[in-house]
Wavefront OBJ file of the C-alpha trace (Angstrom):
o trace
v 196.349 119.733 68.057
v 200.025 120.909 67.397
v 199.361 124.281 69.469
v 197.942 122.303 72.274
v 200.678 119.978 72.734
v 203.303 122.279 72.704
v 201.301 125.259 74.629
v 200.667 122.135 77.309
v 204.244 121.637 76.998
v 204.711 125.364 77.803
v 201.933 125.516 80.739
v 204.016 122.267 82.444
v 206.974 124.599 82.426
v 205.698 127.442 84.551
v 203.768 125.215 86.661
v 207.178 123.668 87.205
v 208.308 127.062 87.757
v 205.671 127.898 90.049
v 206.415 124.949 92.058
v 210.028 125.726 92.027
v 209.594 129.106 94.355
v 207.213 127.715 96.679
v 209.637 124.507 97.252
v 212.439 127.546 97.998
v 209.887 129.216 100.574
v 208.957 126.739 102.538
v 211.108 124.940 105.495
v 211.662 128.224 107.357
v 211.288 127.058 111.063
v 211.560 130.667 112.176
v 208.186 131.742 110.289
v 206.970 129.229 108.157
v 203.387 130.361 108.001
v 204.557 133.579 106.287
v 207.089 131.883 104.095
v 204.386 129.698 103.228
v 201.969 132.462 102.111
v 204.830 134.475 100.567
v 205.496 130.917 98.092
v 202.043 130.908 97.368
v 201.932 134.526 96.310
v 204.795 133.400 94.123
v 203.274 130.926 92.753
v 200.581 132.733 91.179
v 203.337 134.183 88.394
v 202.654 130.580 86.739
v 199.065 131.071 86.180
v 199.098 134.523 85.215
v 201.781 134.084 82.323
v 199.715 130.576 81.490
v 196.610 132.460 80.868
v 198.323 135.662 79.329
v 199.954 133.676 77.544
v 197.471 131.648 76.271
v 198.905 128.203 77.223
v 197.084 125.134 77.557
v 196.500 124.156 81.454
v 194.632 120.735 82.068
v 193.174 122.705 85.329
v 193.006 125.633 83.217
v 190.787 124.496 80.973
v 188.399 121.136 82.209
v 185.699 123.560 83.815
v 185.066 124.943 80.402
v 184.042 121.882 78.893
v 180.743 122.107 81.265
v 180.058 125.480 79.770
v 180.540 124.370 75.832
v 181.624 120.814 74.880
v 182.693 119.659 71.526
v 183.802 115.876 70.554
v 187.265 116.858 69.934
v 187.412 118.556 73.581
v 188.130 114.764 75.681
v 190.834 114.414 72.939
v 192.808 117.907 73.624
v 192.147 117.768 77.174
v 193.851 113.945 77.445
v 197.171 115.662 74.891
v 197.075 118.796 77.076
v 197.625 116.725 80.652
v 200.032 114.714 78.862
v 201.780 117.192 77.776
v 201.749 119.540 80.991
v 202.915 116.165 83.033
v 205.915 115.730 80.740
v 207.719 119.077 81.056
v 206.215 119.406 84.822
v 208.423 115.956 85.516
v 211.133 116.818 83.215
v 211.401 120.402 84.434
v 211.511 118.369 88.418
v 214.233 116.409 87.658
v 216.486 118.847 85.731
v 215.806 121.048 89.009
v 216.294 118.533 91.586
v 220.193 118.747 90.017
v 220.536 122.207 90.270
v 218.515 122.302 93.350
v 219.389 119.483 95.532
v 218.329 121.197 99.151
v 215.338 122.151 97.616
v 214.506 118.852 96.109
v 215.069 117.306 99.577
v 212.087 119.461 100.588
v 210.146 118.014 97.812
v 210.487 114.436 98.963
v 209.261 115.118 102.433
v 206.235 117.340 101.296
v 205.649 114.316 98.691
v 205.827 111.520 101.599
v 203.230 114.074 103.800
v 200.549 113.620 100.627
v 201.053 110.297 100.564
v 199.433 110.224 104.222
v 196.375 111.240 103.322
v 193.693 108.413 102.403
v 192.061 108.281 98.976
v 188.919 109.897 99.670
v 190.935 113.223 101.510
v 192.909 113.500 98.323
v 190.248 113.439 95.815
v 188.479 115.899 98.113
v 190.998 118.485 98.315
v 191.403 117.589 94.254
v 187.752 118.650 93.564
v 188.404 121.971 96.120
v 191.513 122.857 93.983
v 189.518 122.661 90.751
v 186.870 124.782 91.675
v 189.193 127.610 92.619
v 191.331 127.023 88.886
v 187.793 127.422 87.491
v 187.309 130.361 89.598
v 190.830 131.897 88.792
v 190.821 131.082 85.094
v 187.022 132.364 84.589
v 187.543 136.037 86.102
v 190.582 136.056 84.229
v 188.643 135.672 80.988
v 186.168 138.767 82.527
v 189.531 140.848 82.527
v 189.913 140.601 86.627
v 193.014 139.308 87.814
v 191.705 139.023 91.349
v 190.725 135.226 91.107
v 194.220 134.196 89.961
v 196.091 136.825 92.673
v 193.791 135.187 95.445
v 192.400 131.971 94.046
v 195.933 130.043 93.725
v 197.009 131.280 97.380
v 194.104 130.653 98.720
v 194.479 127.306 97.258
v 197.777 126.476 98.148
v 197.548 127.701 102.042
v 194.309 125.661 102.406
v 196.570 122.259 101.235
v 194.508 121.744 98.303
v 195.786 119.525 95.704
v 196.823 120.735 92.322
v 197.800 117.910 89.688
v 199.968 119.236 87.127
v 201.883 121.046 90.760
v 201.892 117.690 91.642
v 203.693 116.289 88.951
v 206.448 118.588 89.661
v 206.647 117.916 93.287
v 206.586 114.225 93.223
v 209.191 114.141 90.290
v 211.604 117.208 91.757
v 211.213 114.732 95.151
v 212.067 112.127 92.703
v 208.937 109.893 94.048
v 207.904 107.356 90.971
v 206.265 104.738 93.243
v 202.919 103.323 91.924
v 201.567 105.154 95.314
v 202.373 108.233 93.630
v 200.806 107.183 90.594
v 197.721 106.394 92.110
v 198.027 110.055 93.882
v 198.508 111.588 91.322
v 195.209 109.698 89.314
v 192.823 110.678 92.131
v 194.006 114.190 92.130
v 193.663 114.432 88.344
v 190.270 113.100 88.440
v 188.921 115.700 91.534
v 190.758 118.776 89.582
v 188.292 117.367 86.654
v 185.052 117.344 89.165
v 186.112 120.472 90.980
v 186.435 122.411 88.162
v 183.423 121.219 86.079
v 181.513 121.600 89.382
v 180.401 125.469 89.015
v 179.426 125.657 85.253
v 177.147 122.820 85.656
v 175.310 124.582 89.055
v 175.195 127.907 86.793
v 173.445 126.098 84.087
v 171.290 124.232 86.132
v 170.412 127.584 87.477
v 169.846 128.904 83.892
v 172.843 130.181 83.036
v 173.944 131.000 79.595
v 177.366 130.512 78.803
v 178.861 131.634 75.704
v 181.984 131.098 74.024
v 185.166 132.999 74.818
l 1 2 3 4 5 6 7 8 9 10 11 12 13 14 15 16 17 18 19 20 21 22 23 24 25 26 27 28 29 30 31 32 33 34 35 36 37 38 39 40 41 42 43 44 45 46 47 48 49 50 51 52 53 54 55 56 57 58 59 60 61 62 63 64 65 66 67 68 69 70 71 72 73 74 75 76 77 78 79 80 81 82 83 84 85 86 87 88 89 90 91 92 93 94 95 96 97 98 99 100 101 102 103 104 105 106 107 108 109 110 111 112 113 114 115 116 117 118 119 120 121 122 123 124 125 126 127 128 129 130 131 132 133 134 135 136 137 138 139 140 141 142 143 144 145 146 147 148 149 150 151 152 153 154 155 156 157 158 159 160 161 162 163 164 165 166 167 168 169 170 171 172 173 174 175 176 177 178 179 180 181 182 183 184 185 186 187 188 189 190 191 192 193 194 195 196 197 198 199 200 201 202 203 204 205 206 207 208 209 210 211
């Protein structure tokens, strides 16, 4: 339990990271759908030193569950979103200091979620998880190609990431119970998304085994 909470604590960090560099891409008026794809390129630095790393991702790691579930699994995975959502808001604020413009950016891509209804965010929760599940499974195959496409892919189709999330809403510094309540149903489709394709594959017959 000690190695999750502080490798959660670690994974919050370079999501926080991640979302950092796609906050400073974004906003170009000249070009902003190649700024936006360059950010999301960026962004994929977080995931790859997460899973090099061996850090503990909420996203990361929900889909596995499907594949091989132990007791003590729900407990890790509720310590390891804690923890990721602590240093992903305490990593937002400290930036928002040192990055004021940036933050500023944060705020109005923060009030932009917030326009979405409750069903379109869970939705483009459960897409998001599928393509973490994606990402963090070829990963484990030794391919890096579902992390150097899956989180772009991701982030250009407007998917919703939670632990991303985190970091936006705090860097925006957004603590409304609306943002709570985001944040909740975005958790909660990550969780479907990314159990989604293990349980097909083992309906299918699929044998998993244990990494």
């Amino acid at each position: 339990m000690r190695k999750t909470i502080f490798d959660s604590l670690a994974a919050g960090v370079m999501i926080a990271i991640g979302g950092a560099v796609f906050m400073a891409c974004v906003g170009d008026s000249t070009n902003p759908g190649v700024v936006k794809i360059l950010g999301a390129v960026l962004f994929s630095v977080a995931l790859l030193t997460i899973c090099k790393m061996g850090l503990y991702l909420f996203t990361g790691k929900i889909g596995f569950v499907a594949e091989s579930f132990k007791p003590m699994d729900a407990l890790h995975l509720l310590v390891g979103l804690l923890g990721n959502y602590a240093a992903a808001t305490a990593c937002g604020r400290i930036l928002a200091y040192a990055l004021p413009a940036n933050a500023e950016k944060a705020a109005a891509l923060c009030e932009t979620k917030l326009s979405q209804n409750p069903l379109q965010t869970f939705i483009l929760g459960v897409f998001c998880g599928i393509l973490m599940y994606v990402a963090v499974k070829t990963f484990k195959e030794k391919s890096l190609i579902g992390i150097l496409f899956g989180i772009p892919v991701f982030i250009v189709a407007g998917f919703e990431h939670s632990i991303a999330d985190m970091f936006y809403f705090s860097f925006g510094g957004n603590f409304t119970g609306r943002a709570f309540l985001f944040l909740l149903l975005v958790v909660c489709g990550n969780a479907v998304g990314g159990v989604l394709l293990p349980l097909l594959r083992r309906c299918a017959g699929e044998k998993f085994t244990q990494a």
